[in-house]
C-alpha positions as CSV (number, residue, x, y, z in Angstrom):
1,X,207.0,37.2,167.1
2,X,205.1,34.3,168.7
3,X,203.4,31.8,167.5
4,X,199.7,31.4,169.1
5,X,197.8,27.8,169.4
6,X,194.6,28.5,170.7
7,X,192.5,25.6,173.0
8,X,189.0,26.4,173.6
9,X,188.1,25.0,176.8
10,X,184.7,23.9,178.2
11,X,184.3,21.9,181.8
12,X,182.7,19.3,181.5
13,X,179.4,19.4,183.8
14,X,176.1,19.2,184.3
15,X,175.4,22.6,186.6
16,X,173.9,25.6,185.5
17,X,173.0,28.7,187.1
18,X,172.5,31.9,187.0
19,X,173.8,35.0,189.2
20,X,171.1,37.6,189.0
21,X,171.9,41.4,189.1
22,X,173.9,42.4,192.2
23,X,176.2,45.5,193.4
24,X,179.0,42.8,193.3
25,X,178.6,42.7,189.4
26,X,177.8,46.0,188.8
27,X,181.2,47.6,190.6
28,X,183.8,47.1,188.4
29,X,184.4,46.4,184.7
30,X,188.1,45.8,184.6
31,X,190.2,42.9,184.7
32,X,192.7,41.2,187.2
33,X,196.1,40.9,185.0
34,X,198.5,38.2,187.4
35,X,201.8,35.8,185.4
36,X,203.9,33.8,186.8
37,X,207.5,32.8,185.3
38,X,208.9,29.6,185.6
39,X,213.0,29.4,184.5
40,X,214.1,26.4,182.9
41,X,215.7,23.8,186.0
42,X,217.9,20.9,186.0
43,X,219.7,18.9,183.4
44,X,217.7,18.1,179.6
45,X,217.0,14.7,180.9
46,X,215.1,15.6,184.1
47,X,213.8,18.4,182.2
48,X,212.6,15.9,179.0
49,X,209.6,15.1,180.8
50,X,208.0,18.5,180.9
51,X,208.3,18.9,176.9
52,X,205.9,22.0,175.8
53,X,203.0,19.6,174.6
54,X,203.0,17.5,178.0
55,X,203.3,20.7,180.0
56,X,199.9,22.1,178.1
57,X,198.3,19.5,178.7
58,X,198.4,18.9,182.1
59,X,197.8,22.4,182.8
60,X,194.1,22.2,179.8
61,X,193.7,19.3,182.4
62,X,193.8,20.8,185.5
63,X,192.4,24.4,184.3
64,X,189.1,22.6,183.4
65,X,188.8,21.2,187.0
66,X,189.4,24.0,188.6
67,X,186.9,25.7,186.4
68,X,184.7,22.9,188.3
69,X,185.2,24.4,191.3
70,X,185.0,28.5,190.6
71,X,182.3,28.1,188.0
72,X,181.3,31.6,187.6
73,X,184.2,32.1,185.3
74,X,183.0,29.5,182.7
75,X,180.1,31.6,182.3
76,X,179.6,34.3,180.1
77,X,178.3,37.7,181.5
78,X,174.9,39.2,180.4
79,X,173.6,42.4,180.1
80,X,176.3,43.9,181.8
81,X,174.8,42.8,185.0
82,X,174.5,39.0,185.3
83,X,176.0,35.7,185.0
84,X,174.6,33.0,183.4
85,X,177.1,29.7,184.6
86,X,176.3,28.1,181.2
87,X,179.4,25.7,180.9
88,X,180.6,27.3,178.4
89,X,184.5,27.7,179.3
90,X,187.3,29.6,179.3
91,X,189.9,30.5,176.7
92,X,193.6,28.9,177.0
93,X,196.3,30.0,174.6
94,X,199.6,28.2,173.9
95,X,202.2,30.6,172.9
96,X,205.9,29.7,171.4
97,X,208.1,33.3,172.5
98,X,210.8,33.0,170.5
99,X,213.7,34.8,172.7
100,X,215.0,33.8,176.3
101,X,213.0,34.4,179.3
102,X,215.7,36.9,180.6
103,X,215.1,39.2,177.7
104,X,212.2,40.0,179.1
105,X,213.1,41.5,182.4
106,X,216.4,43.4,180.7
107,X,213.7,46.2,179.5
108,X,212.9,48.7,182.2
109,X,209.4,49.1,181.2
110,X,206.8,46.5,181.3
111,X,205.2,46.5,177.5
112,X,208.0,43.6,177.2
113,X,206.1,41.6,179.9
114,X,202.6,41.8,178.0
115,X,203.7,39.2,175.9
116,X,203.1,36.5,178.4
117,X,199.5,37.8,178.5
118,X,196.3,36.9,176.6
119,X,196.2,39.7,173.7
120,X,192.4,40.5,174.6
121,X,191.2,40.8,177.5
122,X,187.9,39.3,179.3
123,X,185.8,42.0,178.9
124,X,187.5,42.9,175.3
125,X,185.4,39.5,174.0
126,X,181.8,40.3,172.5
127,X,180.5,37.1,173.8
128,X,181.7,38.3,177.3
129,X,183.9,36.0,178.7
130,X,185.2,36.2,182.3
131,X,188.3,34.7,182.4
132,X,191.2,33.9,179.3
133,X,194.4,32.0,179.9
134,X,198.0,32.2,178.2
135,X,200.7,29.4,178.4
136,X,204.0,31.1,176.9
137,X,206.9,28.9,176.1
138,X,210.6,30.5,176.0
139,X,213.1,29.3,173.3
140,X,215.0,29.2,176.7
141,X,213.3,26.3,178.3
142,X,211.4,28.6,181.0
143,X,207.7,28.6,181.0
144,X,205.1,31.9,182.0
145,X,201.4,31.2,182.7
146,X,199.6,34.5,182.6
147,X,195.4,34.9,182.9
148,X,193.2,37.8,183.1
149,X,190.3,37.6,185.1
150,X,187.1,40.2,185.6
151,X,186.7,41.8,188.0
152,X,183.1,41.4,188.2
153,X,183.3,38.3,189.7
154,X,186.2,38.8,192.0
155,X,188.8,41.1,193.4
156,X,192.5,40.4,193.0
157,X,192.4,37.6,196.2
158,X,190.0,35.6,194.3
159,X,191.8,35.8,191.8
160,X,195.2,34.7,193.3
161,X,193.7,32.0,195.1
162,X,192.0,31.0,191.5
163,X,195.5,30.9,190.5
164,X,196.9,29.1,193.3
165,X,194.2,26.1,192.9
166,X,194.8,25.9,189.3
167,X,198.7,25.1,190.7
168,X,197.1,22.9,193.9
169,X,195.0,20.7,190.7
170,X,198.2,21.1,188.0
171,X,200.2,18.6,190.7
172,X,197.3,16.7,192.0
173,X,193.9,16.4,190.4
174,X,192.1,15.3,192.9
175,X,192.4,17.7,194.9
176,X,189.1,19.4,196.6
177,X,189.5,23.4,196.6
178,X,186.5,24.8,198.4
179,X,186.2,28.3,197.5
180,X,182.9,29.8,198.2
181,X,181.1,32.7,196.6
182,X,179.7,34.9,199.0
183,X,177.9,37.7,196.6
184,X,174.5,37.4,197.9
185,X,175.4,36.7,201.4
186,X,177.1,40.2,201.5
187,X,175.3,42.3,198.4
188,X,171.5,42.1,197.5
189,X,169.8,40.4,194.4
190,X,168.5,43.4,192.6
191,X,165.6,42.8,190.3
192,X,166.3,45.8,187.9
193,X,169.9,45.7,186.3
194,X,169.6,49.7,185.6
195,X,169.7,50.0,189.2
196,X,173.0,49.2,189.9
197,X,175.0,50.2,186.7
198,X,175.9,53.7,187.9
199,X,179.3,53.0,188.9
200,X,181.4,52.3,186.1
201,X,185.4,52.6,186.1
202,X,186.9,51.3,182.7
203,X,190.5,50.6,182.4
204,X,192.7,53.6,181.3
205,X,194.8,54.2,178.5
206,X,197.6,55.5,177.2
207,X,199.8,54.9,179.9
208,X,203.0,53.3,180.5
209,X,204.6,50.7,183.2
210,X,207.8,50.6,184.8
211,X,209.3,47.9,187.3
212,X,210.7,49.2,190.4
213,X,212.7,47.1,192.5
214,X,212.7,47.3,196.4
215,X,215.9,45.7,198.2
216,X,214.5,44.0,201.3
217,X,217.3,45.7,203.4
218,X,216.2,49.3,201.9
219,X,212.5,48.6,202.5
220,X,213.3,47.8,206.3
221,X,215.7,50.7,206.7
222,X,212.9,53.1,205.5
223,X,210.2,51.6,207.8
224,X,212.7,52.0,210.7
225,X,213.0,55.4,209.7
226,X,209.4,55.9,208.5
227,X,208.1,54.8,212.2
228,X,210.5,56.9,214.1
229,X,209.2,60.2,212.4
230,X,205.9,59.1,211.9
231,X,205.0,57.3,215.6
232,X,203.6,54.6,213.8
233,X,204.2,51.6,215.3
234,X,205.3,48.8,212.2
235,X,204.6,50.4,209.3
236,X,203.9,48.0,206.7
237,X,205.9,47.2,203.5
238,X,202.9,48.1,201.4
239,X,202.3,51.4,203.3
240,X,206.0,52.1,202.9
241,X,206.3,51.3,199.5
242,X,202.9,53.3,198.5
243,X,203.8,56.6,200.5
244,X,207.1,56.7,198.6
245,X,205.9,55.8,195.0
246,X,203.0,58.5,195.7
247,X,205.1,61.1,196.5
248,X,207.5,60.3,193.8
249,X,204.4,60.8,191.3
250,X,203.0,63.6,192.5
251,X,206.3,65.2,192.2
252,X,206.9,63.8,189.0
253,X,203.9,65.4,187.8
254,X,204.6,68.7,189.2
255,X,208.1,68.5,187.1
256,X,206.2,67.7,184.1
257,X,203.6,70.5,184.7
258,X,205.2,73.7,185.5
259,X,202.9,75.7,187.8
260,X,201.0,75.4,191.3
261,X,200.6,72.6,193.3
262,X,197.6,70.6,192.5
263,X,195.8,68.8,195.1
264,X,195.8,65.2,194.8
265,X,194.7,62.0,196.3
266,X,195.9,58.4,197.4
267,X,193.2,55.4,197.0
268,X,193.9,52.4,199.0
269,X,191.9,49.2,198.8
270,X,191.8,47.0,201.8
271,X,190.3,43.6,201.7
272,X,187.4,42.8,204.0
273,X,187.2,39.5,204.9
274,X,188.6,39.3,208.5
275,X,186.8,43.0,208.7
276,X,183.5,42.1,208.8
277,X,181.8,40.6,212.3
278,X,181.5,38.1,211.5
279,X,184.3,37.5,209.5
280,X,184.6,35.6,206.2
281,X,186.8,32.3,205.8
282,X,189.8,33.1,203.7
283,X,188.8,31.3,200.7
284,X,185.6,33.5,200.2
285,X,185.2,34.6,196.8
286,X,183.5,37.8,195.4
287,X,184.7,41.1,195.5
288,X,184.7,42.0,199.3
289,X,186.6,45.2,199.4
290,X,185.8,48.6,200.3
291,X,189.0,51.5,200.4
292,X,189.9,54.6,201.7
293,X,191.7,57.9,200.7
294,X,194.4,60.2,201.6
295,X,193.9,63.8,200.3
296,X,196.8,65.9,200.1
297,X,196.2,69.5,199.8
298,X,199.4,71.6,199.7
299,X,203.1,70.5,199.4
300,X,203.6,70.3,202.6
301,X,201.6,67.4,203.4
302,X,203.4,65.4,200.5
303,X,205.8,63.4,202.9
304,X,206.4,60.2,203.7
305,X,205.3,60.1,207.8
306,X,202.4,62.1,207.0
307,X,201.1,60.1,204.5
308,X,201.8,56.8,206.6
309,X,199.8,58.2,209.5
310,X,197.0,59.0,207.2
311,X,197.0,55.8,205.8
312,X,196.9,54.3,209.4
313,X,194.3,56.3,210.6
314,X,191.9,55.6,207.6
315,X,192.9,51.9,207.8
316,X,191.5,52.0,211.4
317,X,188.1,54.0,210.8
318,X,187.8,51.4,208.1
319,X,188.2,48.5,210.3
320,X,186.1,50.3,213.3
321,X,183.4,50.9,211.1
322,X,183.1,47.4,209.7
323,X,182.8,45.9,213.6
324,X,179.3,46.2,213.8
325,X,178.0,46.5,210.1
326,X,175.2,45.4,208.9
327,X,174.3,44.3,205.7
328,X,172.8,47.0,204.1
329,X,175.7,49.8,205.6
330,X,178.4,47.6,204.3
331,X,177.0,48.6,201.5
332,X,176.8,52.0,201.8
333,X,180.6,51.8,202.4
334,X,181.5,49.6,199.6
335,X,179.6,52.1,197.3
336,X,180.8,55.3,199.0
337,X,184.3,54.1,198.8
338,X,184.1,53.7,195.5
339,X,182.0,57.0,194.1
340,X,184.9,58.6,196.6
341,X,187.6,57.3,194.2
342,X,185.7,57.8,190.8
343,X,185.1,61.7,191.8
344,X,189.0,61.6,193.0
345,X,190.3,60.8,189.7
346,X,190.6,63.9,187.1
């Protein structure tokens, strides 16, 4: 069992705003689940200093600047829609986990994990908050900081480099992050909200998470193998690693369901920033992302080379296609991609 403290946090300021209706809002209404695990290090008296209390509250401390800094997540979302930047804060929890930190990664399957994160999540809240914040501390000594953030104000790298700042601020506050939300640089205000609330993808449900394991010596000796039948030059780990856990899926599924093949398909998401002409810095914030596909048909297309080369090829129409885009086709793509995937998934 663990025992929850709960610290309302607000940041501190005098701005307000509000982000008016915009395809960047009206995407995606899931959140970004990321935790990082800190083991217990040194001897007691070294480690004295960073008693559970301290440790909280240099990290209330920090999380409220950096709140400063990627405001829209202190707001509260309206109507679905919108964002009104009202100062209102996020949600930090202090949790006592009363095992070791290691007991958590002897289970196979992840439900162990979840304990390290908030037990609602953003858009679970009625009074629709964006982002919510966990500090778990192990009987142990170790220390896991999980957060949830929605996805309607970012995608998963503005959430990482949320993350990251938090940790920039958490050793020195007076630090300047300078991320910068490009929404309505990239996606037009809309005036009415109905407009852009077709596209809806909620989490699912019901399933269940396992943690796979990838020696880097195996992951290198199947992209050297991968590339030799594929003719793709330097596969990447991630379209290695994807290619292979698809295929073992698909199979799975066939296993589980005696009968015919069924046609499936692969989503990929690719980030956008360095795609667009002309590009976007790296700390741009927002949901810049489109994605492609890779239909597979018939079992003989379920193979590794095959699906790396489709991945390539998609990657590259993606990229070609984003050269010259203008504002209103990227778009188009963003919205395409994403009404591909929703009709993709049965």
């Amino acid at each position: 069992m663990a025992e929850i403290e709960k610290i309302n946090l607000r940041f501190l300021g005098v701005f307000w705003c509000r982000l008016k209706p915009s395809m960047e809002l009206a995407v995606l209404h899931i959140s970004i689940p990321i935790a990082f695990f800190y083991p217990k290090v040194g001897n007691y008296a070294a480690y004295k200093s960073y008693e559970p209390t301290l440790v909280s509250q240099l990290l209330e401390k920090s999380l409220s600047k950096t709140l400063s800094f990627y405001y829209p997540y202190a707001g509260r979302l309206k109507n679905d829609s919108s964002v009104d930047c009202n100062d209102t804060g996020v949600e930090l929890s202090n949790v006592r986990v009363h095992c070791s930190m290691s007991e958590i990664f002897k289970h196979p399957y992840t439900e162990a994990e979840h304990v390290v994160f908030p037990q609602a999540k953003p858009h679970d809240h009625s009074k629709g908050n964006l982002a919510i914040a966990q500090v778990s501390h192990f009987d142990c000594g170790g220390l896991a900081i999980g957060a949830c953030l929605s996805h309607k104000i970012g995608d998963g790298y503005t959430a990482s480099n949320f993350l990251y700042n938090w940790g920039v601020l958490s050793r020195d506050i007076s630090a300047t992050p300078s991320p910068r939300f490009v929404g309505e640089s990239i996606y037009p205000q809309c005036n009415d909200p109905s407009d852009v609330s077709s596209i809806k993808y909620e989490e699912p449900t019901g399933y269940l998470g396992k943690r796979l394991i990838f020696p880097a010596t195996k992951v290198n000796a199947l992209k050297a193998n991968i590339s030799l039948e594929s003719g793709v030059q330097n596969p990447t780990r991630t379209e290695v690693v994807s290619a292979l856990l698809y295929k073992c899926a698909v199979a799975a599924r066939r296993a589980n369901n005696v009968g015919s093949f069924k046609p499936s398909t692969l989503f990929q998401v690719a980030n956008m920033r360095q795609r667009l002409n002309p590009p976007l810095s790296y700390d741009a914030c927002g949901n810049v992302i489109s994605g492609f596909l890779v239909k597979t048909t018939n079992e003989r297309e379920l193979n590794c080379p095959r699906l790396i080369r489709e991945m390539r090829k998609e990657k590259e129409k993606l990229h070609d296609q984003q050269k010259n885009a203008t504002k209103n086709t990227i778009i188009s793509e963003v919205v395409d991609s994403l009404e591909k995937r929703k009709d993709a998934i049965p």
